[in-house]
N, CA, C and O atoms as a GROMACS GRO file, in nm:
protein
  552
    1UNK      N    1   0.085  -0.118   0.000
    1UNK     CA    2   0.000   0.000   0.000
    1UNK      C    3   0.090   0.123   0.000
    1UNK      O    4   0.178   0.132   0.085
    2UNK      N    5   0.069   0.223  -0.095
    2UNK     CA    6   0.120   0.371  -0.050
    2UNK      C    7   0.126   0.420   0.034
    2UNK      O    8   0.023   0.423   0.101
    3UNK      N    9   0.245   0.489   0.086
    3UNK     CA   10   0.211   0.584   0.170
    3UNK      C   11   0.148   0.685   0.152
    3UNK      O   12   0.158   0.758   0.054
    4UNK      N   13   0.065   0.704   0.258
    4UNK     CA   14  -0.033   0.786   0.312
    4UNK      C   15  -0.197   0.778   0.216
    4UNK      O   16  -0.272   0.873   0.198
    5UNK      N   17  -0.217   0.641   0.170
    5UNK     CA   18  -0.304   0.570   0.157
    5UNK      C   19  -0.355   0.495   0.216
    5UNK      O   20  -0.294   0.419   0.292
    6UNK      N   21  -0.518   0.493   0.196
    6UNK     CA   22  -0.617   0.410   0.281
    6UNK      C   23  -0.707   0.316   0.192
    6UNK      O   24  -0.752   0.338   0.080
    7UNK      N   25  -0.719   0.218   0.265
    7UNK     CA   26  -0.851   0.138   0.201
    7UNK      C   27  -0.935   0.163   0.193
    7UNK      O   28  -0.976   0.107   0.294
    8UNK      N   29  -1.079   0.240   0.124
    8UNK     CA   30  -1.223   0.228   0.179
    8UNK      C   31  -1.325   0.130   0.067
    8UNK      O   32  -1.303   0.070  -0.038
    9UNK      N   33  -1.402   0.145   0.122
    9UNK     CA   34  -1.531   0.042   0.035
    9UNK      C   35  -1.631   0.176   0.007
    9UNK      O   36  -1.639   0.263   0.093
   10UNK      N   37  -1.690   0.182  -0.091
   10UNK     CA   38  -1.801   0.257  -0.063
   10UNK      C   39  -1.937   0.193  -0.138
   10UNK      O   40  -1.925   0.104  -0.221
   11UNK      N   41  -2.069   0.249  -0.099
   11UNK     CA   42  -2.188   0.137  -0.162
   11UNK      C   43  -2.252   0.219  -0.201
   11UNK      O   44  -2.256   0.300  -0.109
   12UNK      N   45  -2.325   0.264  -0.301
   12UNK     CA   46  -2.388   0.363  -0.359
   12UNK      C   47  -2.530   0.300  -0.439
   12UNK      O   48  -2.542   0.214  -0.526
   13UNK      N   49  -2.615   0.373  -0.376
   13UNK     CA   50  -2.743   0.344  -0.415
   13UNK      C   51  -2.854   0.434  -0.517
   13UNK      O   52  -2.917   0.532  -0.479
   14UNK      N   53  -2.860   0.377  -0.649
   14UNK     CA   54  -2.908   0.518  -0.730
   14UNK      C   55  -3.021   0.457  -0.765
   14UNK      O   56  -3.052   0.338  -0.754
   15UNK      N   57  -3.096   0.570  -0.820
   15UNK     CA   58  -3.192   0.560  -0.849
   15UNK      C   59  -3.264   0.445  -0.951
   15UNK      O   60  -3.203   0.429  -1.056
   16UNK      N   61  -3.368   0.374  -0.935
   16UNK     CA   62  -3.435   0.284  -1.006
   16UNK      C   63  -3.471   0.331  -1.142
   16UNK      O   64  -3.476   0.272  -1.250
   17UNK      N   65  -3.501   0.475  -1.104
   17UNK     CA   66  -3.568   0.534  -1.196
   17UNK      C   67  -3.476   0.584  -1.351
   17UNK      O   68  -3.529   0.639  -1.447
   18UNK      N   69  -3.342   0.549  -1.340
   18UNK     CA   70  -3.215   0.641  -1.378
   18UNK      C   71  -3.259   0.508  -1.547
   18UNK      O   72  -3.278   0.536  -1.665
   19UNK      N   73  -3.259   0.360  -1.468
   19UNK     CA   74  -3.273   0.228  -1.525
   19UNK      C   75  -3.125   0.154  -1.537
   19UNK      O   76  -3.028   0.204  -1.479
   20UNK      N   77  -3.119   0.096  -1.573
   20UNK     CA   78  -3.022   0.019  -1.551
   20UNK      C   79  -2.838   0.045  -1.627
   20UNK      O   80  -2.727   0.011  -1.587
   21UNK      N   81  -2.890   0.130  -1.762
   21UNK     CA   82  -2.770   0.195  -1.814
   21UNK      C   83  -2.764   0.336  -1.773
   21UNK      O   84  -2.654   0.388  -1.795
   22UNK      N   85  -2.878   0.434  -1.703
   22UNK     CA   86  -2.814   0.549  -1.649
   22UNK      C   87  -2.712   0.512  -1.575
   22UNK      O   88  -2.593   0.535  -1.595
   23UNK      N   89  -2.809   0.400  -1.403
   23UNK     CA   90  -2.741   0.390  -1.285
   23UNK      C   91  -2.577   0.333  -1.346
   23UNK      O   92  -2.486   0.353  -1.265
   24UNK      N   93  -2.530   0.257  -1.492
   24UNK     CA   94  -2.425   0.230  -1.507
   24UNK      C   95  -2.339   0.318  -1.511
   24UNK      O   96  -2.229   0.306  -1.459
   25UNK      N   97  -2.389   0.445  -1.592
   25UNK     CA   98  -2.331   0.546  -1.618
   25UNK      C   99  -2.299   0.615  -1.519
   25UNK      O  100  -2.184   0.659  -1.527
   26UNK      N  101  -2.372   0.653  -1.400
   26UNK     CA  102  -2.391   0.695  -1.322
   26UNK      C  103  -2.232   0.678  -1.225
   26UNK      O  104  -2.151   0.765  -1.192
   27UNK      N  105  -2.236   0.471  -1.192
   27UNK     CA  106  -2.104   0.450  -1.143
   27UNK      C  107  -2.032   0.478  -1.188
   27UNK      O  108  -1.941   0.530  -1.125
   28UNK      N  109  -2.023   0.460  -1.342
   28UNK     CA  110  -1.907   0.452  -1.409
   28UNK      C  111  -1.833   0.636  -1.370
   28UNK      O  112  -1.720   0.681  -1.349
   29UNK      N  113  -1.948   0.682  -1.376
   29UNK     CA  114  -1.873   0.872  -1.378
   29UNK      C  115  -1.752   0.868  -1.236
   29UNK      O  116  -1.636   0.908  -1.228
   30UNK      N  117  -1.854   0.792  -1.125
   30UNK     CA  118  -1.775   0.806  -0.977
   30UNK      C  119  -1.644   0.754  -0.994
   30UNK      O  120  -1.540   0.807  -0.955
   31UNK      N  121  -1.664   0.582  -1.094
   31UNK     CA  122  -1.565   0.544  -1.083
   31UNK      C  123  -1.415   0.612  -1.121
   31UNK      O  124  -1.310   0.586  -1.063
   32UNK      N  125  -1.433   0.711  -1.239
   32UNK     CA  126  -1.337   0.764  -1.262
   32UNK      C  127  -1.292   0.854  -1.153
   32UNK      O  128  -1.179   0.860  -1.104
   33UNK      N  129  -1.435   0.946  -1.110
   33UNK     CA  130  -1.346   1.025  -0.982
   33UNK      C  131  -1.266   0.938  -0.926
   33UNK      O  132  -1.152   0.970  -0.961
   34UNK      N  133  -1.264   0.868  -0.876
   34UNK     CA  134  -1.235   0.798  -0.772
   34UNK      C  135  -1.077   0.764  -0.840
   34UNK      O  136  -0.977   0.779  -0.769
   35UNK      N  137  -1.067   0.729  -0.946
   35UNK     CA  138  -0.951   0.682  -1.024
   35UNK      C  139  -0.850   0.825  -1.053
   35UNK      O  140  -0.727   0.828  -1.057
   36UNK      N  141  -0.913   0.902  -1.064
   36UNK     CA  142  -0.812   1.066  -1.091
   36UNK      C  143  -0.772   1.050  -0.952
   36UNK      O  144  -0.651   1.073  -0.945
   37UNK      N  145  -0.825   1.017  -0.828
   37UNK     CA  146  -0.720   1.088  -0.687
   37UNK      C  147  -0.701   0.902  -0.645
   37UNK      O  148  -0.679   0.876  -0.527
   38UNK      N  149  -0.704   0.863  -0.678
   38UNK     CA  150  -0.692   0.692  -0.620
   38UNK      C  151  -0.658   0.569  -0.690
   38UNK      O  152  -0.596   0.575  -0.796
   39UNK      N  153  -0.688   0.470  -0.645
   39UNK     CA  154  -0.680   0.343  -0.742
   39UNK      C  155  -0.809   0.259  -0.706
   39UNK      O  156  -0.837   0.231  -0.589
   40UNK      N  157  -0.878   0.223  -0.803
   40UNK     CA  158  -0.968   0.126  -0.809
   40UNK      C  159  -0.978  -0.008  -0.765
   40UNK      O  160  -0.975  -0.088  -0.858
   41UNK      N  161  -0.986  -0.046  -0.677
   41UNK     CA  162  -0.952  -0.200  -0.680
   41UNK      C  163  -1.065  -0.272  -0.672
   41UNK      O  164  -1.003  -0.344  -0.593
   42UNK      N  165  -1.212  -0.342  -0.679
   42UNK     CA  166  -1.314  -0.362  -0.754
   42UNK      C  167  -1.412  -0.312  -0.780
   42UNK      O  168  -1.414  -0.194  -0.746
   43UNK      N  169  -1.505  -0.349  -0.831
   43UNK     CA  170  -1.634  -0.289  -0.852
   43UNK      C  171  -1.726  -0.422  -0.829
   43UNK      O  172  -1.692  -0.517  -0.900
   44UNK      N  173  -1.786  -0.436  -0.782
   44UNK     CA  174  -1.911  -0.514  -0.738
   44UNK      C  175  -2.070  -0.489  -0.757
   44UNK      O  176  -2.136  -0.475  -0.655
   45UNK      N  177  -2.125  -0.483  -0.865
   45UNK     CA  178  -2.280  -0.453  -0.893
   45UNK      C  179  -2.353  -0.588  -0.857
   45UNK      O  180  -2.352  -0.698  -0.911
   46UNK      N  181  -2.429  -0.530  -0.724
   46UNK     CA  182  -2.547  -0.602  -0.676
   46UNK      C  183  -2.658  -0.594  -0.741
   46UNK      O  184  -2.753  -0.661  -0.699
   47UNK      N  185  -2.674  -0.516  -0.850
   47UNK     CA  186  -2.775  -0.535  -0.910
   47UNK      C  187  -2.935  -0.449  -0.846
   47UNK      O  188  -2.935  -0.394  -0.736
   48UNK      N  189  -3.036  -0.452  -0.919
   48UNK     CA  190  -3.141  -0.395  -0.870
   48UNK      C  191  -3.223  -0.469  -0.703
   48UNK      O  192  -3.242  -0.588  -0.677
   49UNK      N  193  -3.249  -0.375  -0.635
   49UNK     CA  194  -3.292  -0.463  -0.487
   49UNK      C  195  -3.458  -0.385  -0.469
   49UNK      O  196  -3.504  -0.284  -0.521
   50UNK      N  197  -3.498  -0.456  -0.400
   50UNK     CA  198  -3.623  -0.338  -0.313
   50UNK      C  199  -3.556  -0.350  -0.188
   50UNK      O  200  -3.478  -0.433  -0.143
   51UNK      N  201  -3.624  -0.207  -0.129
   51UNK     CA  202  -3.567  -0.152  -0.028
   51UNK      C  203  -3.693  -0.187   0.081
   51UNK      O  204  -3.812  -0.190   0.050
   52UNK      N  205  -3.634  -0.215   0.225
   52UNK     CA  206  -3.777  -0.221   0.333
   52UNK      C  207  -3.836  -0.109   0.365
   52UNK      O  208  -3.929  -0.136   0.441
   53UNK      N  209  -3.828   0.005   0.346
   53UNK     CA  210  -3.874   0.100   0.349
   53UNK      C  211  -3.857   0.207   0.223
   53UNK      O  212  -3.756   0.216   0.153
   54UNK      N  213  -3.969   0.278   0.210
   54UNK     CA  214  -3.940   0.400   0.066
   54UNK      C  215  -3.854   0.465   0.094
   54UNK      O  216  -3.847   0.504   0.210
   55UNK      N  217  -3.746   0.505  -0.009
   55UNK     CA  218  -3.670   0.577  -0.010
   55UNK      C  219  -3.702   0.758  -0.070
   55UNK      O  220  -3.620   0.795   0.014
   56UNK      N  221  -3.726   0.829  -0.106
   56UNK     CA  222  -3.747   0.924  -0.172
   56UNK      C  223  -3.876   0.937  -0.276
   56UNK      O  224  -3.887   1.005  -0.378
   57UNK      N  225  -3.973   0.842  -0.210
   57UNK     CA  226  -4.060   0.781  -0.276
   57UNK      C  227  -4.049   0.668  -0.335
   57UNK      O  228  -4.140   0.622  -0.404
   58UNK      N  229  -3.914   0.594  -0.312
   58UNK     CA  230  -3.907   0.490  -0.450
   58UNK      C  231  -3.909   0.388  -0.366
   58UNK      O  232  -3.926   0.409  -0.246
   59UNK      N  233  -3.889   0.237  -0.428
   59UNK     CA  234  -3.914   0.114  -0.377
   59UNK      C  235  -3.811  -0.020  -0.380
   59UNK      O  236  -3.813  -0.136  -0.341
   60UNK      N  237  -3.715   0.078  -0.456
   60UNK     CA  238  -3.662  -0.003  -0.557
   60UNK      C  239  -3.513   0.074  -0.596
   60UNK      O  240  -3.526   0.196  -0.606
   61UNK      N  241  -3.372   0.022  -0.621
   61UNK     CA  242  -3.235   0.127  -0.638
   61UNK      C  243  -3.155  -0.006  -0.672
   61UNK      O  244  -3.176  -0.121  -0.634
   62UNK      N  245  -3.041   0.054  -0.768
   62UNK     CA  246  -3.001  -0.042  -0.790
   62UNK      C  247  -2.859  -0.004  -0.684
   62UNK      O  248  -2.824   0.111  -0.658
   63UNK      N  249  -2.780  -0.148  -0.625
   63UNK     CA  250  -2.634  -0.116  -0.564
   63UNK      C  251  -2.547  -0.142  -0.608
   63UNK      O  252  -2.528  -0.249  -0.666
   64UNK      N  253  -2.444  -0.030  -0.591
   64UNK     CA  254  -2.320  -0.100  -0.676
   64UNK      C  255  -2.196  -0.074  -0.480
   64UNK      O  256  -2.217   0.000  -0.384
   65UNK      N  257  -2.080  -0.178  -0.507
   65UNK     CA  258  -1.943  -0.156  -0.439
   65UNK      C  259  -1.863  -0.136  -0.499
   65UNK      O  260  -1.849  -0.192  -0.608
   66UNK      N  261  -1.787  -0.056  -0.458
   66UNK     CA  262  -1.661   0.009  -0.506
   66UNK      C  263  -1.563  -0.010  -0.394
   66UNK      O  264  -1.599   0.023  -0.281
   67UNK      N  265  -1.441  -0.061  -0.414
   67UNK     CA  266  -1.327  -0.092  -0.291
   67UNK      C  267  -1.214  -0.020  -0.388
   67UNK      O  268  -1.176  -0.047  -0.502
   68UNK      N  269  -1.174   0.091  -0.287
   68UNK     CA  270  -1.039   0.194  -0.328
   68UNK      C  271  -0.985   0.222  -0.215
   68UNK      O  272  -1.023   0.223  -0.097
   69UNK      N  273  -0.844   0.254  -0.298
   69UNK     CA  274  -0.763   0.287  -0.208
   69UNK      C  275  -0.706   0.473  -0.277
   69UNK      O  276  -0.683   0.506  -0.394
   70UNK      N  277  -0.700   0.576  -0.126
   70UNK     CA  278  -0.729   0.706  -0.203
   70UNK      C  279  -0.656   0.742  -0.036
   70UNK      O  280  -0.630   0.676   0.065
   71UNK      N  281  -0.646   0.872  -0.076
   71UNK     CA  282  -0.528   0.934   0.081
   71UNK      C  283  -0.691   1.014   0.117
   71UNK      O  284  -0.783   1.052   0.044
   72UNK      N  285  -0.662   1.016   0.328
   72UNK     CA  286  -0.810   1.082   0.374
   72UNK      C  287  -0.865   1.182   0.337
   72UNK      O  288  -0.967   1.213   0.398
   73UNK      N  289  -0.813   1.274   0.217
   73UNK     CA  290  -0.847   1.421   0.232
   73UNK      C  291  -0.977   1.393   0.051
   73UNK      O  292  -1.070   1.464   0.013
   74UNK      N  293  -0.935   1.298   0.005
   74UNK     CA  294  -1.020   1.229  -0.060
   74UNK      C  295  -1.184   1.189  -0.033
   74UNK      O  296  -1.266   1.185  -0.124
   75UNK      N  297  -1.205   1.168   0.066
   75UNK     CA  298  -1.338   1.112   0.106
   75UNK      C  299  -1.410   1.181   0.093
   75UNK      O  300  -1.473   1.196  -0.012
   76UNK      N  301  -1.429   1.266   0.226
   76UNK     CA  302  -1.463   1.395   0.240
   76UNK      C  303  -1.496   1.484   0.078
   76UNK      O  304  -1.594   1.557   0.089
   77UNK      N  305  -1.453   1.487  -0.017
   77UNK     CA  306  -1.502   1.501  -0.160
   77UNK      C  307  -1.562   1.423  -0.180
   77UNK      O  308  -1.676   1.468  -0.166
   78UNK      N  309  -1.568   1.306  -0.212
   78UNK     CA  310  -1.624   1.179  -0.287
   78UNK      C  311  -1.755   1.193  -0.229
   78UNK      O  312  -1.849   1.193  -0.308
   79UNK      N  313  -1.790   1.214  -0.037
   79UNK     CA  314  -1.919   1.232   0.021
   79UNK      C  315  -1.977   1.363  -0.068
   79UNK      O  316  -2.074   1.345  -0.142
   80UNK      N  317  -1.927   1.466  -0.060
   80UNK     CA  318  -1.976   1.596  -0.124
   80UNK      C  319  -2.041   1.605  -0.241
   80UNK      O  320  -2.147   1.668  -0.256
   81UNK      N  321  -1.954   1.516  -0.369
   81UNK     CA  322  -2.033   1.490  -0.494
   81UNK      C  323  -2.162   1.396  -0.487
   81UNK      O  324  -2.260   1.456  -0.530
   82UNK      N  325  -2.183   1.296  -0.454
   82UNK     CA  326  -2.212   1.227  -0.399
   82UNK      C  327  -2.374   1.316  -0.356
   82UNK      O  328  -2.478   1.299  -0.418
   83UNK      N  329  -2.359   1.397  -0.253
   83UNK     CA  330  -2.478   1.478  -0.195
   83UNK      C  331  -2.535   1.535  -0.317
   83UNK      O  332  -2.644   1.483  -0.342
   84UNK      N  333  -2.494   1.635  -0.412
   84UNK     CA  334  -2.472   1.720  -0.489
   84UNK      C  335  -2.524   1.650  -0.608
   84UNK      O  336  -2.566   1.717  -0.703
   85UNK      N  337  -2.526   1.511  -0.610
   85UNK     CA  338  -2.576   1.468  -0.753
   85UNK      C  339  -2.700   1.378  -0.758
   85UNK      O  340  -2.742   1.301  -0.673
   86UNK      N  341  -2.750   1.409  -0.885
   86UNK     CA  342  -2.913   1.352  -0.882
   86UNK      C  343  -2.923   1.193  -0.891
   86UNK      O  344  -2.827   1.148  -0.953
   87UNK      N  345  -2.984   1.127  -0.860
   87UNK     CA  346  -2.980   0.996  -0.862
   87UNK      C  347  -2.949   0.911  -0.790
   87UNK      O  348  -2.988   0.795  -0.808
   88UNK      N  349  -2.867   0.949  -0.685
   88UNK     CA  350  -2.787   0.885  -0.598
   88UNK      C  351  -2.931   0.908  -0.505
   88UNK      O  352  -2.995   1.010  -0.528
   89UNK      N  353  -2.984   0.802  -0.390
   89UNK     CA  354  -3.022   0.802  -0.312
   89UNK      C  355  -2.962   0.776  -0.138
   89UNK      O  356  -2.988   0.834  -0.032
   90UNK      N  357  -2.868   0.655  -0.178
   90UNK     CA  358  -2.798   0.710  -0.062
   90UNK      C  359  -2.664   0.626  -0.040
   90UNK      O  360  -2.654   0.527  -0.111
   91UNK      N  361  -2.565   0.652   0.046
   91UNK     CA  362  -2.422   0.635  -0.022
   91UNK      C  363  -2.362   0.568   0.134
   91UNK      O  364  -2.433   0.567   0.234
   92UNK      N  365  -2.269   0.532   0.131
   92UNK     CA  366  -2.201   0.510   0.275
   92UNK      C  367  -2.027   0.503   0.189
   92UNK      O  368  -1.985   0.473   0.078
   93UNK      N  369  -1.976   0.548   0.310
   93UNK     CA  370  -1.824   0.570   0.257
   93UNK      C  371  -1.729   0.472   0.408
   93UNK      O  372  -1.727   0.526   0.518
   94UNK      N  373  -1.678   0.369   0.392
   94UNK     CA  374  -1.608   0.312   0.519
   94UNK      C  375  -1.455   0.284   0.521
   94UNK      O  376  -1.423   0.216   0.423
   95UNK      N  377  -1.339   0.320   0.611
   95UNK     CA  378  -1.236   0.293   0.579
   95UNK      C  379  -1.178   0.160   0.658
   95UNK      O  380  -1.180   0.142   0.779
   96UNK      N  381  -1.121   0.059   0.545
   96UNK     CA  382  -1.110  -0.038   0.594
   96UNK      C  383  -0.954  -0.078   0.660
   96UNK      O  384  -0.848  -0.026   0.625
   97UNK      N  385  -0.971  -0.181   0.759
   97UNK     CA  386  -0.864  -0.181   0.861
   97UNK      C  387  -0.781  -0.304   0.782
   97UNK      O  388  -0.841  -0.412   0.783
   98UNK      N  389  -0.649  -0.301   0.712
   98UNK     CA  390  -0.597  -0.374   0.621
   98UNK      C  391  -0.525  -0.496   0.735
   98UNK      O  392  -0.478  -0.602   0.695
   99UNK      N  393  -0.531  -0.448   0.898
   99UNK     CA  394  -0.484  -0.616   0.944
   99UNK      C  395  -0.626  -0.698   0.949
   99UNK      O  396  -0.597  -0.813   0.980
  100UNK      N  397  -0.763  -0.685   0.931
  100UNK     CA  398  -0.838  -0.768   0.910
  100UNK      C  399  -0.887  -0.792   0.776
  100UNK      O  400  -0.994  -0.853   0.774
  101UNK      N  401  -0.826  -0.753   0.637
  101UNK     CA  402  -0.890  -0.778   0.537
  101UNK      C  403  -0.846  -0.876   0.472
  101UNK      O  404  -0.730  -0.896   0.435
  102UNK      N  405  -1.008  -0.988   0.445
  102UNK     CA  406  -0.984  -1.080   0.379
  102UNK      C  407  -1.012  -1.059   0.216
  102UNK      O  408  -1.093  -0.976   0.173
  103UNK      N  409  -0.936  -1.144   0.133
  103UNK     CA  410  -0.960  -1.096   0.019
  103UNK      C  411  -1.088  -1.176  -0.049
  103UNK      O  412  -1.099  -1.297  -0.028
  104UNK      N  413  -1.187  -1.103  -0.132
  104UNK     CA  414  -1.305  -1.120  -0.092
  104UNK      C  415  -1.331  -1.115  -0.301
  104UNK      O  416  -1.278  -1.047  -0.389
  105UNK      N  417  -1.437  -1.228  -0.302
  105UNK     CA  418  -1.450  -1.222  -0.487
  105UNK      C  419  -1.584  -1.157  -0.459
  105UNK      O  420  -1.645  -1.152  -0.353
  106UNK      N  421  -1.622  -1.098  -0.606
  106UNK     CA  422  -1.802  -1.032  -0.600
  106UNK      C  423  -1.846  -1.110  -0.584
  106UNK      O  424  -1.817  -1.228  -0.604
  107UNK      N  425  -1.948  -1.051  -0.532
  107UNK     CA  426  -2.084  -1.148  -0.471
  107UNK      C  427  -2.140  -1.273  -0.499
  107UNK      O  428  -2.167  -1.364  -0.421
  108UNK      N  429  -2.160  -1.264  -0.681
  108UNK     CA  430  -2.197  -1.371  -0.746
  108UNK      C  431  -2.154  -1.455  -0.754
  108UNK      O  432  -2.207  -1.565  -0.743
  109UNK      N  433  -1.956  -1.410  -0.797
  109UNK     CA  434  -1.880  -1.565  -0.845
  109UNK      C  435  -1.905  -1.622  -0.681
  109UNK      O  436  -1.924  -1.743  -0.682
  110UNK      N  437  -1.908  -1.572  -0.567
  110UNK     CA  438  -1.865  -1.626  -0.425
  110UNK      C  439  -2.014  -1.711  -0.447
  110UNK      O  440  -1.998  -1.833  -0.446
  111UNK      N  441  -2.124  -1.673  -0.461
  111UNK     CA  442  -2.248  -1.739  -0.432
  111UNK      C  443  -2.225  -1.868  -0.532
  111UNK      O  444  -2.247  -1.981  -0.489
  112UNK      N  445  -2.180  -1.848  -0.666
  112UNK     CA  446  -2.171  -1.985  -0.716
  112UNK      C  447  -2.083  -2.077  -0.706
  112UNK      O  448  -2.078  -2.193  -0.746
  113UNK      N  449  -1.999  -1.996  -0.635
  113UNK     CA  450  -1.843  -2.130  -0.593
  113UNK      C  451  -1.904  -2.185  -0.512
  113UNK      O  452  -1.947  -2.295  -0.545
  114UNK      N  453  -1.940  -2.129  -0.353
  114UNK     CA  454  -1.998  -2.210  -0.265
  114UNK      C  455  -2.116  -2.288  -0.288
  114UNK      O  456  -2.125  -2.411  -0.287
  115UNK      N  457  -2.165  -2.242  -0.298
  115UNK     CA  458  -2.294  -2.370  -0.342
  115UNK      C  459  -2.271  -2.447  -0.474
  115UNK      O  460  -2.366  -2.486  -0.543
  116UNK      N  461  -2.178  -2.460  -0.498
  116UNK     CA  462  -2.184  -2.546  -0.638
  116UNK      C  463  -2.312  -2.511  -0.761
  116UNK      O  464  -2.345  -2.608  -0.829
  117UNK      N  465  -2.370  -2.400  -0.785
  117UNK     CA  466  -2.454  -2.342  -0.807
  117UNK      C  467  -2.462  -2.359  -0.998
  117UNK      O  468  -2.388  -2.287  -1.064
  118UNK      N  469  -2.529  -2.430  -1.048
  118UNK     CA  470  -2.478  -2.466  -1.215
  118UNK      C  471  -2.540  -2.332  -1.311
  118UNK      O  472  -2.641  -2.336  -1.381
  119UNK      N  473  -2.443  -2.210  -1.289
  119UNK     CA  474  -2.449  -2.097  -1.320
  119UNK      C  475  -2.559  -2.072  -1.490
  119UNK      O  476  -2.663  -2.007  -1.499
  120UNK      N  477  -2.492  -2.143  -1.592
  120UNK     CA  478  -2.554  -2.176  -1.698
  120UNK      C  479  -2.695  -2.250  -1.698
  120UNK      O  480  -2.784  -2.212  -1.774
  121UNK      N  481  -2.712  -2.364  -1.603
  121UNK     CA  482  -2.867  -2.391  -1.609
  121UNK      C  483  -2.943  -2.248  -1.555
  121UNK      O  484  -3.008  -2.185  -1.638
  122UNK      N  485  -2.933  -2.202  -1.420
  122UNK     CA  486  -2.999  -2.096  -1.424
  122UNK      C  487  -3.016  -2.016  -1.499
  122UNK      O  488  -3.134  -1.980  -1.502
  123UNK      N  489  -2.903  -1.928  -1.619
  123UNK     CA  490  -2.922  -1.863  -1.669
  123UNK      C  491  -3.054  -1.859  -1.823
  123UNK      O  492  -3.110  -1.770  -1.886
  124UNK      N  493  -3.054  -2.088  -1.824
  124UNK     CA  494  -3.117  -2.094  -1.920
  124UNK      C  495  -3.256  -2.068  -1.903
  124UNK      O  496  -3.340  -2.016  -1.977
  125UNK      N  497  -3.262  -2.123  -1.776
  125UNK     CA  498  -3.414  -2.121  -1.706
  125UNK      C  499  -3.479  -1.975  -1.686
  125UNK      O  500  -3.599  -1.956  -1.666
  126UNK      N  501  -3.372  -1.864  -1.696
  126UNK     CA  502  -3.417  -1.722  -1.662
  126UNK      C  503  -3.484  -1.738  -1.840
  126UNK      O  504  -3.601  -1.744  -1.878
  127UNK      N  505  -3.385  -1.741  -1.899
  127UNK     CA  506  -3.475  -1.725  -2.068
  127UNK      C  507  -3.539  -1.748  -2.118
  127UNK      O  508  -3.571  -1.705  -2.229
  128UNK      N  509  -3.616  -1.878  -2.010
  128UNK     CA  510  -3.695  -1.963  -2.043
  128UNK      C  511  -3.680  -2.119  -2.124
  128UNK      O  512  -3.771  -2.184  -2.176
  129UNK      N  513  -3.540  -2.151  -2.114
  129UNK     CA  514  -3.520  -2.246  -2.165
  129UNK      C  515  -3.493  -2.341  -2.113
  129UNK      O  516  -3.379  -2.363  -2.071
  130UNK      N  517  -3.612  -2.441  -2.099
  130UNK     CA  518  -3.626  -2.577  -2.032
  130UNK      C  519  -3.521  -2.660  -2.034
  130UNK      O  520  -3.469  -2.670  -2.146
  131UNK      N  521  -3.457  -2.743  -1.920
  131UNK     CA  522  -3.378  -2.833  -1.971
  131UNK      C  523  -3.472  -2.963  -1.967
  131UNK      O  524  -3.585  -2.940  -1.923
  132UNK      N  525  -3.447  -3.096  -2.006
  132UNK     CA  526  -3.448  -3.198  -1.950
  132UNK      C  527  -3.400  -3.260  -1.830
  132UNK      O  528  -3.282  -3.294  -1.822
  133UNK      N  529  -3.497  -3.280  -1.715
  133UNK     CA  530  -3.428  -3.318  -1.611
  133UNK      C  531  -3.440  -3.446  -1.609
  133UNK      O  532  -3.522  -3.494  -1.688
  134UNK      N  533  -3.363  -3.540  -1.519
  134UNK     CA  534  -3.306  -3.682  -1.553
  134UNK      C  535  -3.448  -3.716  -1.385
  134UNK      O  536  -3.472  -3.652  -1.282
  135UNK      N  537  -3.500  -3.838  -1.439
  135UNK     CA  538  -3.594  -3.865  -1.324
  135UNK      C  539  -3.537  -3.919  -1.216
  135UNK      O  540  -3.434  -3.986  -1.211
  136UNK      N  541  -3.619  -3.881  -1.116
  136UNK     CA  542  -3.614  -3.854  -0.972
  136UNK      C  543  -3.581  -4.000  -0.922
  136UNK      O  544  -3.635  -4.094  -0.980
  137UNK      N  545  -3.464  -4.030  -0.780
  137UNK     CA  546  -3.469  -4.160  -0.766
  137UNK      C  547  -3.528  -4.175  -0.665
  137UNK      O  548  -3.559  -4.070  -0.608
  138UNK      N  549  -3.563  -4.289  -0.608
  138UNK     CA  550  -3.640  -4.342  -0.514
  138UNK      C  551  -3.559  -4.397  -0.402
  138UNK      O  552  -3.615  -4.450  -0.306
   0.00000   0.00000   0.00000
């Protein structure tokens, strides 16, 4: 790690309403901030969620993670734009403590490693494409 660099994560929640290539655009703009004073080290899109309570009227935002590493005087901006821009509903910024960090894959590949999860049948079944399943044993 650099000196006088920090780890943070941040999770940013935009608008439903933006759809799915604004809210891309949307990260993608931060991501560069974030890349002019820092370094990028992943991006993680959770994809569209509902929320347990309304947000700004809405029901619904899509999340993305972002894990960078940027010196402290950095943040403190990143929160500011962040306030300042439309779409964003709501943001959290955390700096992470590098003697407990485990190194961590996105969400998805982790959900399908562990469960042995047969990534491609699901995807066929989202399209609607039936497989043949082999009958049930007794």
């Amino acid at each position: 790690m650099a000196e006088g660099k920090n780890l943070y994560e941040t999770v940013i929640v935009t608008s439903a309403k933006l759809g799915e290539e604004g809210s891309a655009a949307l990260v993608e703009r931060f991501k560069n901030l974030i890349g002019e004073h820092g370094t990028v080290k992943t991006v993680d899109d959770w994809g569209k969620r509902r929320f347990a309570y309304p947000i700004q009227k809405q029901n619904e935002g899509y999340y993305t993670l972002i894990n960078f590493e940027s010196g402290p005087e950095f943040t403190a901006e990143l929160d500011r734009r962040y306030k300042i821009t439309d779409g964003i509903l709501r943001t959290l910024i955390v700096k992470l403590d590098p003697r407990h960090l485990v190194e961590r894959k996105p969400q998805k590949a982790q959900k399908a490693e562990e469960g042995g999860i047969d990534v491609e049948a699901i995807a066929q079944e989202a399209m609607g494409v039936v497989a043949e399943s082999a009958p049930a044993e007794e």
